[in-house]
C-alpha positions in Angstrom: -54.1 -56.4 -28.7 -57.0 -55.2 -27.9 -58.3 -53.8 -24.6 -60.4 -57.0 -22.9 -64.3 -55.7 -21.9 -66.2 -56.6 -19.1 -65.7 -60.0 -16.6 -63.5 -62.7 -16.9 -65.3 -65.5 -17.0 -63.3 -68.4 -15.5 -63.6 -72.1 -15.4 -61.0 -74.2 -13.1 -59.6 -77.4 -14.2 -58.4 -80.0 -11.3 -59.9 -78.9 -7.8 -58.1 -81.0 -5.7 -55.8 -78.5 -4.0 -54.3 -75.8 -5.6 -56.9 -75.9 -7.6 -59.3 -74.4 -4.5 -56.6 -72.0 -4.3 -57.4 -70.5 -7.3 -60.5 -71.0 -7.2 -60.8 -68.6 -4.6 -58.8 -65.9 -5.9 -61.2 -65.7 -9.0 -64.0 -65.6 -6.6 -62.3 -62.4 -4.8 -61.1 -60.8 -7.8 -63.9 -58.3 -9.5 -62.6 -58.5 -12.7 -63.4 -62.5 -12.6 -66.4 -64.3 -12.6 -65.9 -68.1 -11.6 -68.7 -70.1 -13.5 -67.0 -73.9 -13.2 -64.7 -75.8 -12.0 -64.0 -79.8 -13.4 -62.3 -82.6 -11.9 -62.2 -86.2 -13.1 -63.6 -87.1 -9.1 -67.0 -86.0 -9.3 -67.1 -85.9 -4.7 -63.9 -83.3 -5.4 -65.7 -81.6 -8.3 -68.8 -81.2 -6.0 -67.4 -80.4 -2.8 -65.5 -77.5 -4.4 -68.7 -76.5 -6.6 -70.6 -76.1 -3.9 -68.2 -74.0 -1.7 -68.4 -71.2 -4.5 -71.6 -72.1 -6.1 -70.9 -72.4 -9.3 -71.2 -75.6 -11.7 -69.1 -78.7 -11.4 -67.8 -81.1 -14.2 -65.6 -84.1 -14.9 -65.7 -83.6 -18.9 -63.5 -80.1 -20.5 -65.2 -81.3 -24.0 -68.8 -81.3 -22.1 -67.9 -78.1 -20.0 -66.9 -76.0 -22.8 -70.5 -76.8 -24.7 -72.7 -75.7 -21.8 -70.4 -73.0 -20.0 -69.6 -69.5 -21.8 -65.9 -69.2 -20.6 -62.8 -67.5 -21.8 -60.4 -68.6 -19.5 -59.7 -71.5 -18.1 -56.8 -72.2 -15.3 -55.2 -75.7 -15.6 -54.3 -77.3 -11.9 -54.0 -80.8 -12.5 -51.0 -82.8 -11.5 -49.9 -86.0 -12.6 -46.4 -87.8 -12.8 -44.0 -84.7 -11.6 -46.8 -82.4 -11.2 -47.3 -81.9 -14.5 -48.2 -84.5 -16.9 -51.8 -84.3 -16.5 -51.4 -80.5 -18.1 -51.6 -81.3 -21.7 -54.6 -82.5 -22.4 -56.8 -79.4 -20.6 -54.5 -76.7 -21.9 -54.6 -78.0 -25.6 -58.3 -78.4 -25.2 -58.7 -75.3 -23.9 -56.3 -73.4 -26.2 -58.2 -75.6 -29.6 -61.4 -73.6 -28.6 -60.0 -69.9 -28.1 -59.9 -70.1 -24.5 -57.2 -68.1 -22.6 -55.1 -70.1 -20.6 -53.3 -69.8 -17.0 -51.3 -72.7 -16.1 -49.6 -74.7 -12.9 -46.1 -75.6 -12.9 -44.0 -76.7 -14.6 -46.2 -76.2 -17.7 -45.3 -79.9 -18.7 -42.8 -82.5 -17.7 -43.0 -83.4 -21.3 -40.8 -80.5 -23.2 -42.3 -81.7 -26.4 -45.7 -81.3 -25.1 -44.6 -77.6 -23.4 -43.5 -76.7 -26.6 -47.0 -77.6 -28.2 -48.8 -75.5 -25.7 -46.5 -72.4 -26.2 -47.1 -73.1 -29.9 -50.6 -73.2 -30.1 -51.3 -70.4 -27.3 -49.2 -67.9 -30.4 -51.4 -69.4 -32.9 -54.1 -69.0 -31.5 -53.3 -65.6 -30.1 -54.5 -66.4 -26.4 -53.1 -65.7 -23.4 -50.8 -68.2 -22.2 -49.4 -67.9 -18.7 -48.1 -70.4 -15.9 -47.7 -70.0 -11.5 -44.7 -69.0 -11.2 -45.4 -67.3 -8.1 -42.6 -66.9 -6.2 -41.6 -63.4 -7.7 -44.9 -62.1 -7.9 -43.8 -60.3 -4.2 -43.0 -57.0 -3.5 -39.5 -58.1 -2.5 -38.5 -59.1 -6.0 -40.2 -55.9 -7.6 -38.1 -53.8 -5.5 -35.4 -55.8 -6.5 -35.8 -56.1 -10.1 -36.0 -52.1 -9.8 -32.8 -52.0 -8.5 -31.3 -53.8 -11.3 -33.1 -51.6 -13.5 -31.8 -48.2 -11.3 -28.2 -49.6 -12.1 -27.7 -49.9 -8.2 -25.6 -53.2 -8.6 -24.0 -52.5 -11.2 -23.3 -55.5 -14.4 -24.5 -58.1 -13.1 -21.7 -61.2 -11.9 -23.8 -63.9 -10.3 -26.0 -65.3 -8.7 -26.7 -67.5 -6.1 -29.9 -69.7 -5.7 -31.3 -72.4 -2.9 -34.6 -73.7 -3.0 -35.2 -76.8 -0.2 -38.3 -78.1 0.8 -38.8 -81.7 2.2 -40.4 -84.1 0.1 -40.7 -87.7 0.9 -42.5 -88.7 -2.0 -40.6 -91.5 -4.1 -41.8 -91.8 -8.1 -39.9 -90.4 -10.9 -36.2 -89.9 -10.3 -36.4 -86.5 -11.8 -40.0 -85.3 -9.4 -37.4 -82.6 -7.8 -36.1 -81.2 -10.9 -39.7 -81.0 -12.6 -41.9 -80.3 -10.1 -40.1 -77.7 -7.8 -37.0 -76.1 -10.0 -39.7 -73.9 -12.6 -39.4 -71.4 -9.6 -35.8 -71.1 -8.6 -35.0 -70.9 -12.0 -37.7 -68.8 -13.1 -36.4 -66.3 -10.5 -33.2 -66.2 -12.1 -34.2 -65.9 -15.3 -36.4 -63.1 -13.7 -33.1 -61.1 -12.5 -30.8 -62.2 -15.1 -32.1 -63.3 -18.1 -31.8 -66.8 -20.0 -29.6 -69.3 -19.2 -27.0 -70.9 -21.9 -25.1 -73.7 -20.2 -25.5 -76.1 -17.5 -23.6 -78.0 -15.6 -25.6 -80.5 -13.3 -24.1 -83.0 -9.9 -27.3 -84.5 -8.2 -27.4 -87.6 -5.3 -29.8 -89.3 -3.9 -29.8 -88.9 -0.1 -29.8 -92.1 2.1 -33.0 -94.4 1.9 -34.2 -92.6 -1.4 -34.5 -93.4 -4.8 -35.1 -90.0 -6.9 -32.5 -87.7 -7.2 -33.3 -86.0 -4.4 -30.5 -82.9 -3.9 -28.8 -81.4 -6.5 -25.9 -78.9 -7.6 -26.9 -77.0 -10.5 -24.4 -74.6 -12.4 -25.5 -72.3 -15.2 -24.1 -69.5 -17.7 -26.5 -66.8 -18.4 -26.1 -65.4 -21.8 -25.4 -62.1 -20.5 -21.9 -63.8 -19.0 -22.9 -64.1 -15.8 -22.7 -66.9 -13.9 -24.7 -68.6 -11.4 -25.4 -71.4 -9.3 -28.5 -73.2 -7.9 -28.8 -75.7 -4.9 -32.3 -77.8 -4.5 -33.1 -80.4 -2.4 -36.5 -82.3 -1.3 -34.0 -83.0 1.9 -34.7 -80.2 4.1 -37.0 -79.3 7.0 -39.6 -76.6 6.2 -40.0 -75.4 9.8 -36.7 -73.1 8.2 -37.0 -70.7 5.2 -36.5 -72.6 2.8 -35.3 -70.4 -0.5 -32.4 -67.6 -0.9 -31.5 -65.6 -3.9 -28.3 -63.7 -3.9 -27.4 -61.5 -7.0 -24.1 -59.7 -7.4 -22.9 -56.8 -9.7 -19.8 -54.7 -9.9 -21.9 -51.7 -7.9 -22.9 -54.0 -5.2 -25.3 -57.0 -4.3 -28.4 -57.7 -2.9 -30.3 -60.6 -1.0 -33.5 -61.5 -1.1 -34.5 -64.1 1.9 -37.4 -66.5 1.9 -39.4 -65.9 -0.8 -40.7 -62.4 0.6 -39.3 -61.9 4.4 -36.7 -59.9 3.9 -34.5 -58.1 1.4 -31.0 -56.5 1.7 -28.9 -54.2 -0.7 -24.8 -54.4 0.4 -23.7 -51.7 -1.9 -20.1 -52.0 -2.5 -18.5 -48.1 -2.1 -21.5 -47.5 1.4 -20.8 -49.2 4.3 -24.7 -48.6 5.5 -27.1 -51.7 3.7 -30.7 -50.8 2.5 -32.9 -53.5 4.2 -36.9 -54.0 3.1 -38.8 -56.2 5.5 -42.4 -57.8 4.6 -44.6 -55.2 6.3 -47.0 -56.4 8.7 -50.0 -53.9 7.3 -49.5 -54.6 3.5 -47.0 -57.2 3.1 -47.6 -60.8 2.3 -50.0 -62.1 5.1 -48.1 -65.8 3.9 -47.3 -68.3 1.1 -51.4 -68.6 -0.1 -51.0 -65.1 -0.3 -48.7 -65.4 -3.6 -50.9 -67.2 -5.8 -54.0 -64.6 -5.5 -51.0 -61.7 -6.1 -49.5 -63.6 -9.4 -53.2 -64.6 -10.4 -54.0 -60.9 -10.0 -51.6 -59.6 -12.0 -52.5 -61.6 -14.7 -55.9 -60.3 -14.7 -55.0 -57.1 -14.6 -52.4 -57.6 -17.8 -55.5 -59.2 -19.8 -58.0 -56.0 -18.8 -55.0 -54.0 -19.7 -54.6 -55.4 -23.2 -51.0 -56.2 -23.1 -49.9 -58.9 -25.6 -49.8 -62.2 -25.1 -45.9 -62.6 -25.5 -45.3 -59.6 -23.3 -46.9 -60.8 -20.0 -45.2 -61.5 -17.0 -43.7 -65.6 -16.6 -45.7 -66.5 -19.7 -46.3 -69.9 -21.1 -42.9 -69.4 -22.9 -41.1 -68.4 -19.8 -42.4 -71.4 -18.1 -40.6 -73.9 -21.0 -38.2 -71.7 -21.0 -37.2 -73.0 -17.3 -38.0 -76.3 -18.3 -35.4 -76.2 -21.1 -32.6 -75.8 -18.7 -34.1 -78.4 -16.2 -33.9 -80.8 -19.0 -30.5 -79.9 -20.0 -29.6 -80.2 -15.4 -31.1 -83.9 -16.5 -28.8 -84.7 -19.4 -25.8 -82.9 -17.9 -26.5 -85.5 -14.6 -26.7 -88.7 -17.3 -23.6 -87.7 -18.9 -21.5 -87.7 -16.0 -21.7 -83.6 -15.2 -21.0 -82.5 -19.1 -21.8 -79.0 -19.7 -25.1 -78.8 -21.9 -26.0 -76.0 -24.2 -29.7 -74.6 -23.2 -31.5 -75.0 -26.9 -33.9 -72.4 -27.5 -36.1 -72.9 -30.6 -36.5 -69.1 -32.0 -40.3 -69.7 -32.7 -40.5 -70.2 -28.6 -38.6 -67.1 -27.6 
């Protein structure tokens, strides 16, 4: 594809919240130019307009006629976080417009699948949050995968727990927080083909709100993933352990800290978050992911070889729907079905 000239010019969709976030990451980034942002609640719309002095809207259709933008980022929630995705993205994607994308992409995988469809299409950038391996923890990681320093790889071990007393759709912690633990896995071990699902509801709630999630990567490896909307967040609150035949390494809290066990040294390789060019804190995440998509678009790279693209984000969601039907069917391992035209 070709090399992408001059500013990005950037319109954000829902403003509410995350959608500031990203807002001000455009604004700081000087490959972007932030020209709107849109939000069905005009005081949210304005407030947020005004703050980076730039136009404010509550129409996509009407935005896109009076704004010259090529990419638009998609914040919106909805029912699980995500159902109020669709109709911006396919908007957006309908008119040329590069893409970038909360998570999960969709709680609908039919309507995920139309996105990832239409972004290939089209031949626009597609590409969703997934910010919680965008750290410096994770690369170093991932380059010790690469380096051979674990070995094969046998497993691996994921928790993700937040608390999260919200009560609507029974499935609001599989859909709305599990796109990151299992992107990360995917990130360190490739897709997943079975899943084997046990969730409960803890006492006085009605969504499944902890749950026990085994998986098969295709590689043979196995792993395992425990989430909950249970826990206290004054803790850290996610954990990724990945063993091989070489060794094993642990990555703690999203970013803190980072530990290589290798099997034959009895001396461990430990990376802390620096204090002068680490991760100041979570925010922090979501201008590094943002930027490297920015940079990937200046740099030309294709659309299906960017980092936790719109097909990596259904990708996850194809396995959180299989954790669904595995739970329904009384903990029956599900095949993960991945259409080729997706992949």
């Amino acid at each position: 594809m070709k090399r992408t000239d001059g500013m990005q010019k950037v319109a954000v969709v829902g403003v509410n919240h995350i959608g500031r976030i990203h807002c001000k990451v455009y604004d700081q980034n000087p490959d972007c130019q932030l020209v709107a942002v849109c939000d069905l609640d005009q005081a949210v719309a304005d407030r947020v307009a005004a703050e980076f002095q730039v136009k404010a809207y509550t129409d996509v259709a009407i935005m896109f006629q009076q704004e010259d933008v090529n990419l638009i980022s998609v914040a919106t929630a909805g029912e699980e976080n995500g159902s109020h995705h669709y109709q911006p993205v396919m908007e957006a994607l309908h008119a040329g417009k590069h893409v970038f994308v909360e998570k999960p992409i969709s709680n609908n995988i039919h309507e995920a699948k139309e996105m990832v469809a239409l972004a290939e299409e089209k031949n626009v950038y597609l590409a969703c949050d997934l910010n919680h391996r965008f750290v410096p923890a994770a690369y170093t990681a991932k380059d010790w995968i690469k380096r051979g320093e674990i070995g094969d790889i046998l497993f691996v071990n994921m928790k993700l727990m937040i608390r999260n007393q919200k009560e609507s759709s029974p499935w609001l912690q599989l859909r709305a927080l599990h796109p990151h633990s299992l992107d990360v896995m995917r990130y360190f071990a490739g897709d997943v083909k079975r899943v084997q699902a046990f969730m409960l509801k803890a006492p006085g709630r009605d969504i499944w709100s902890t749950a026990s999630i085994h998986v098969e990567f295709r590689s043979g490896a196995i792993g395992h993933l425990t989430g909950s909307y249970d826990m206290s967040m004054r803790h850290p609150i996610e954990q990724c352990e990945v063993g091989g035949t070489k060794g094993r390494f642990v990555l703690d809290n999203i970013y803190e800290h980072l530990h290589l066990y290798p099997h034959e040294k009895d001396e461990a390789t430990v990376v802390r978050n620096s204090i002068m060019n680490g991760v100041s804190g979570f925010e922090e995440t979501f201008k590094r992911r943002i930027d490297c998509f920015i940079q990937e678009m200046t740099d030309g790279i294709a659309p299906s070889d960017i980092e936790a693209s719109g097909a990596d984000a259904l990708a996850v969601q194809l396995v959180i729907e299989a954790a669904i039907r595995s739970h329904q069917e009384g903990g029956k391992v599900i095949d993960v079905s991945y259409d080729a035209s997706y992949r």
